[in-house]
TORMI-176967 format. One line per 5 residues: their letters; for each residue x, y, z of C-alpha. Coordinates in Angstrom, 2 decimals. Layout:
// residues N
A	X,Y,Z  ...
//
This chain:
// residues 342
XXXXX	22.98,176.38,-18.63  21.76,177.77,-15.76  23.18,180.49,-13.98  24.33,179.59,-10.01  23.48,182.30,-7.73
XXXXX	25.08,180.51,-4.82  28.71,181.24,-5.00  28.02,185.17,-6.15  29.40,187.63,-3.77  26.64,190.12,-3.05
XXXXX	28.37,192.49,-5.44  28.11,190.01,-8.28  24.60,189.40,-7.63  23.62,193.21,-7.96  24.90,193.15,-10.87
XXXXX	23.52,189.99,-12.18  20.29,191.77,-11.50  20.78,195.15,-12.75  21.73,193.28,-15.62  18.64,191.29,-16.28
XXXXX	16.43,194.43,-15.91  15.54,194.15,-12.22  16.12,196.36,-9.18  19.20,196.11,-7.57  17.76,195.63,-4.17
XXXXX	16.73,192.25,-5.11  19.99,190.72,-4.92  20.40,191.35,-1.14  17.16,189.89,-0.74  18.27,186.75,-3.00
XXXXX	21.37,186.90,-1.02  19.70,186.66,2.18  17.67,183.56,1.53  20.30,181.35,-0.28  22.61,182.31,3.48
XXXXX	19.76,181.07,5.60  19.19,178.30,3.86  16.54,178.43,1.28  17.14,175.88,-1.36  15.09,177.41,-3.96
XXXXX	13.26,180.53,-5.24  9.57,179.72,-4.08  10.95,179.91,-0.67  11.76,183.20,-0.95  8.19,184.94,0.09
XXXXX	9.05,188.52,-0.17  10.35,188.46,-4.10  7.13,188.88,-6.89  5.66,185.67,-7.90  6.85,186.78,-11.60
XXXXX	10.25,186.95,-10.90  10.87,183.91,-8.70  9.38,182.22,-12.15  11.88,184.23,-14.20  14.79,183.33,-11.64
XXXXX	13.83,179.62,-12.13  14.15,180.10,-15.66  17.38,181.33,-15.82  18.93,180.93,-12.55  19.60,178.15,-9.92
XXXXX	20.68,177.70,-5.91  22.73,174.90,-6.46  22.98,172.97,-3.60  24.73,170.23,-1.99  22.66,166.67,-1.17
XXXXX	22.43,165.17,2.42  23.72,161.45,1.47  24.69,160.26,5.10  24.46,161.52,8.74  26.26,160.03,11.77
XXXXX	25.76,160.73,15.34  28.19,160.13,17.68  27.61,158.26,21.09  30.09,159.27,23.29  29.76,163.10,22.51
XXXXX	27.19,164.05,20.35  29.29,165.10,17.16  27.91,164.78,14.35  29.48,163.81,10.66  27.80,164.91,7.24
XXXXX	28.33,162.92,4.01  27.11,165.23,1.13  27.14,164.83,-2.47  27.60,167.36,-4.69  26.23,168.03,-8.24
XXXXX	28.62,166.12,-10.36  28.68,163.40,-7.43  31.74,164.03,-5.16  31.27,163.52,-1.88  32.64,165.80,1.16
XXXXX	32.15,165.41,4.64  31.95,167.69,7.49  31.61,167.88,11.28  29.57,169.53,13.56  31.49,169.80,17.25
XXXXX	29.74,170.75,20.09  31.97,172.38,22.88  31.14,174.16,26.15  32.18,177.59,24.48  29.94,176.69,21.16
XXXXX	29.49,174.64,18.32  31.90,174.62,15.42  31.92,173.31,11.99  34.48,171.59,10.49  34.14,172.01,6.69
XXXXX	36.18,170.54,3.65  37.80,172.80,0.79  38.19,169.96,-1.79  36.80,166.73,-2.92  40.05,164.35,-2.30
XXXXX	43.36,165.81,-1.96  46.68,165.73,-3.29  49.13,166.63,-0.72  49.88,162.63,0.23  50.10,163.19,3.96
XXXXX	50.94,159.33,4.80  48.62,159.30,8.17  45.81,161.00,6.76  43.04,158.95,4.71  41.77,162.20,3.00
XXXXX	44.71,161.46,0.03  43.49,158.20,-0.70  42.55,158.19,-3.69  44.05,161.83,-4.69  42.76,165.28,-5.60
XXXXX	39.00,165.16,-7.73  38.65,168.51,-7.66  38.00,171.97,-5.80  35.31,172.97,-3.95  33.04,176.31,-4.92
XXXXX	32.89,179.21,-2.29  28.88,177.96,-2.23  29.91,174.25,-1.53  31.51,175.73,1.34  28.97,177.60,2.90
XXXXX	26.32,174.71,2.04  28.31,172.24,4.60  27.37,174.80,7.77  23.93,175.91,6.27  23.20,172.14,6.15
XXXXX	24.43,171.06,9.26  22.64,173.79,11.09  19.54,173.18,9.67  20.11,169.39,10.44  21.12,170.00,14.02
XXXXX	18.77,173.19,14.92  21.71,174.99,16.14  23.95,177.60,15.01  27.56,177.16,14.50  29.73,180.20,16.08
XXXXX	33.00,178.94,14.35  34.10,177.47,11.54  37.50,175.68,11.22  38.48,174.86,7.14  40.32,171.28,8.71
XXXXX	38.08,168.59,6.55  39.32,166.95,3.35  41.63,169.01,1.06  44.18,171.49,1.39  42.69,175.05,1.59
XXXXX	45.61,177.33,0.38  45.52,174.67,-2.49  42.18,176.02,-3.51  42.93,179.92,-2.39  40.44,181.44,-4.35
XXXXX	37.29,180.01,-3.16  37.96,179.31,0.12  39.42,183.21,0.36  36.09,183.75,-1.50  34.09,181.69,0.94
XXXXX	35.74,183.47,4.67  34.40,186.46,2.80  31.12,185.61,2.34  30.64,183.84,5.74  31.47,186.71,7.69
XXXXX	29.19,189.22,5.53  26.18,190.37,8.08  24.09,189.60,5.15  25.56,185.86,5.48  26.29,184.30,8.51
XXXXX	27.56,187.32,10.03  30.79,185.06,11.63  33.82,187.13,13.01  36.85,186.02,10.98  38.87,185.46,14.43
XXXXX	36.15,182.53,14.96  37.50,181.23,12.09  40.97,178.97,11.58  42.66,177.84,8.35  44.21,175.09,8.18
XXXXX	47.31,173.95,5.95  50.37,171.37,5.55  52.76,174.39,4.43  52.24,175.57,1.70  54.72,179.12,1.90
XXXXX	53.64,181.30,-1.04  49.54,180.90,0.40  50.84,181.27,3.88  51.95,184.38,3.09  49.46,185.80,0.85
XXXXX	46.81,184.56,3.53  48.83,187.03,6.03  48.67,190.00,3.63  44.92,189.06,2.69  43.16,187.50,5.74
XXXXX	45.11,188.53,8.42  41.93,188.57,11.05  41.46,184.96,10.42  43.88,182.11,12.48  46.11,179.51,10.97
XXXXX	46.98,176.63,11.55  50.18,174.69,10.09  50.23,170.50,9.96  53.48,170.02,11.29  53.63,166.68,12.99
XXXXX	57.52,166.09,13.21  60.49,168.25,14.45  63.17,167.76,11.74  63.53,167.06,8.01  63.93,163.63,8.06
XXXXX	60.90,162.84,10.14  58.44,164.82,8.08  59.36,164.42,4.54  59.10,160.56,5.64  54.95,161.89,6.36
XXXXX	54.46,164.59,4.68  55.89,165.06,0.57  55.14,168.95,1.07  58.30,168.82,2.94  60.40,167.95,0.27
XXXXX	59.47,171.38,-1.18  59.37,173.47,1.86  61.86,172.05,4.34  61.37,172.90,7.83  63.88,175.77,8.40
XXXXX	61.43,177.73,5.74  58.26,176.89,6.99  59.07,177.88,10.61  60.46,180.74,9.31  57.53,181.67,7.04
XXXXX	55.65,181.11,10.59  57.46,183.50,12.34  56.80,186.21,9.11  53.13,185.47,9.94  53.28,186.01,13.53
XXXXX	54.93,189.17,13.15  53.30,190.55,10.39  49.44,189.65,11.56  50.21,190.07,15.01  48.55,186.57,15.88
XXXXX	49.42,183.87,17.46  49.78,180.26,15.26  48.75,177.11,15.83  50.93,173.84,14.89  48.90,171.07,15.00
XXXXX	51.32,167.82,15.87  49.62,164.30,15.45  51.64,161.70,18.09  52.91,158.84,15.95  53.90,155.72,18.24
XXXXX	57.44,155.12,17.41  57.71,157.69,14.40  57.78,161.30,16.42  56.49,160.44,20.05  59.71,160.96,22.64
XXXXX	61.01,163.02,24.45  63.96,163.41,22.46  61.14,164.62,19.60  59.44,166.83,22.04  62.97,168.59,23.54
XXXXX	64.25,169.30,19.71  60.78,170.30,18.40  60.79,173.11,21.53  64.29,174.34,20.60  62.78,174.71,17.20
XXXXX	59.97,176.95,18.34  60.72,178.28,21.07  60.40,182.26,21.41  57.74,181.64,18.49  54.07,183.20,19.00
XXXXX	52.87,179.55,18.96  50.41,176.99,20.48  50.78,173.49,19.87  47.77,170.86,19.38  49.28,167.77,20.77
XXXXX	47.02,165.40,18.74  47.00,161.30,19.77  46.63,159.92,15.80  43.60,158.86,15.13  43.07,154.75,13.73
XXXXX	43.75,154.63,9.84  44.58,151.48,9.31  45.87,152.03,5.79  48.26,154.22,6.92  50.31,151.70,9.01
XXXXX	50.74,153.98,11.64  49.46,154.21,15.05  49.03,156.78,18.09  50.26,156.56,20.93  47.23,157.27,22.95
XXXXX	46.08,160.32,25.04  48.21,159.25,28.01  51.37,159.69,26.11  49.64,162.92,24.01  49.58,164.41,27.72
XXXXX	53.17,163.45,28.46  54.37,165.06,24.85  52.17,168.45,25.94  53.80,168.37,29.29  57.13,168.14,27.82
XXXXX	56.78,171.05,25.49  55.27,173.18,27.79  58.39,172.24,30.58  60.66,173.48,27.69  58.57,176.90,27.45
XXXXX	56.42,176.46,24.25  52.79,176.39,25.34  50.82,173.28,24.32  47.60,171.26,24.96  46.39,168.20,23.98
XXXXX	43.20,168.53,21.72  39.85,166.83,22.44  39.00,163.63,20.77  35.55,164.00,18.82  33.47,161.97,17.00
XXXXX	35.97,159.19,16.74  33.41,155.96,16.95  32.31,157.39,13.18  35.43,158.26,11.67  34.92,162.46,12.31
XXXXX	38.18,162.44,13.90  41.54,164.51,13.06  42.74,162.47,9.11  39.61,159.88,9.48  37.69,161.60,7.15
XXXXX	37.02,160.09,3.91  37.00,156.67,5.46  33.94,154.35,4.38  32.71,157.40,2.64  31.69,155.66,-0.81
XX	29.54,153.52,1.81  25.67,154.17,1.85
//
């Protein structure tokens, strides 16, 4: 089998090469290429004919496959179905805002965490995505869209601190200058709680931002959405939140989809604030996006605005995030929908 240069840290490279016999100075080149996009060696003009042949002996750039593209028409977004090697399929987002593009990018094929609005647990966890498959998701969508992403936010389909190693792995990669060169405070992390990660991503990463699912304000309410709860109730989480503020220094985000009926009134907003307040926090009022298998449904940005306004009367700062790409399913927990479709 084939060796896969694409998920080698520059450091594994060099010594991939040393170890076949060629200079070391090779690999940064190699390295180089594969993080600007070249999908194979006899793109790479500045390595001797006779060793891209030898690399496409032995080696590979394994790379994902464009299967579908989307274009939004009320703001330009734009949503990537790609297929990797075994045949999973991942999606990802390219956002345009007026302080830069971003990329939303997915960590895993399917997902196990069973977060009842989302659509991205369907049909459960297939697998882990590869620090590589990771990168490939912005490198593709750039070279789709002609334009450079200036942040990256790990939000798609999967849990990220359920696949820790790749997607430290992959931050680490991204924001080599040999790479992409991306600050790691342009990048945010997204997860439903998962306590031991959340802490080792403060020790490990603690330039990059966080985000934590929360969407409720007690127990009940979010063990009813979310089964992580049942593992890490909510008096843990928050205070595994507050560790992280203090420890990193950094403010966290709480990302808080409205659910019509489920955790949308005041009386939601008022205990949620007595919960955080005093906390380093933002939260990202969300208005829940259509999933019609979930049996659930927002409330709308109207009442998204209202649940902001509440909060931020009751001291915790809020906002209501933008809706994006929601006419093809890019939304916040749309992804995955219709994505079998070709």
């Amino acid at each position: 089998m084939k060796v896969n240069l694409k998920d080698m840290t520059p450091e594994e490279l060099r010594a991939y090469f040393i170890g076949t016999g060629e200079k070391a100075f090779r690999a940064s080149q190699v390295f180089r290429w594969m993080h600007q996009g070249a999908g194979g060696f006899d793109e790479m003009t500045n390595l001797p004919a006779a060793l891209r042949d030898k690399l496409g002996e032995t080696a590979e750039i394994r790379c994902l496959n464009t299967v579908r593209v989307l274009r939004s028409a009320l703001d330009g977004t734009v949503k990537f179905v790609f297929e990797t090697r075994d045949g999973r399929r991942v999606e990802s987002v390219f956002m345009r805002y007026r302080y830069g593009n971003s990329v939303c990018v997915s960590s895993q094929a399917g997902c196990r965490m069973g977060c009842r609005f989302c659509s991205s647990a369907r049909e459960g966890l297939e697998r882990n995505l590869s620090a590589g498959e990771i990168t490939d998701q912005i490198l593709l969508a750039e070279k789709d869209t002609g334009e450079r992403a200036g942040r990256v936010v790990i939000m798609g389909t999967g849990e990220p601190f359920d696949n820790f190693e790749n997607m430290k792995r992959f931050v680490e990669t991204i924001t080599r200058k040999e790479s992409r060169g991306l600050s790691r405070r342009n990048i945010t992390v997204s997860t439903c709680g998962l306590i031991p990660e959340m802490r080792r991503f403060a020790e490990e990463l603690p330039q990059v931002n966080l985000a934590v699912s929360l969407h409720a304000a007690n127990d009940e309410t979010r063990n009813m959405l979310m089964p992580v709860n049942r593992k890490y109730g909510m008096n843990e989480l928050l205070n595994a939140s507050r560790e992280y503020t203090v420890k990193t220094g950094r403010r966290i985000t709480f990302e808080y989809a409205l659910i019509s009926g489920v955790n949308d009134g005041r009386a939601c907003a008022a205990e949620l604030a007595g919960r955080l307040r005093g906390m380093n926090c933002h939260v990202n009022v969300i208005s829940m996006n259509p999933v019609a298998e979930s049996g659930l449904t927002g409330g709308g940005r109207e009442a998204a605005a209202a649940f902001a306004a509440e909060l931020g009367g009751a001291g915790v700062q809020a906002t209501v995030r933008r809706e994006l790409g929601r006419d093809i399913a890019a939304a916040c927990g749309q992804l995955r929908l219709g994505i079998t479709a070709d």
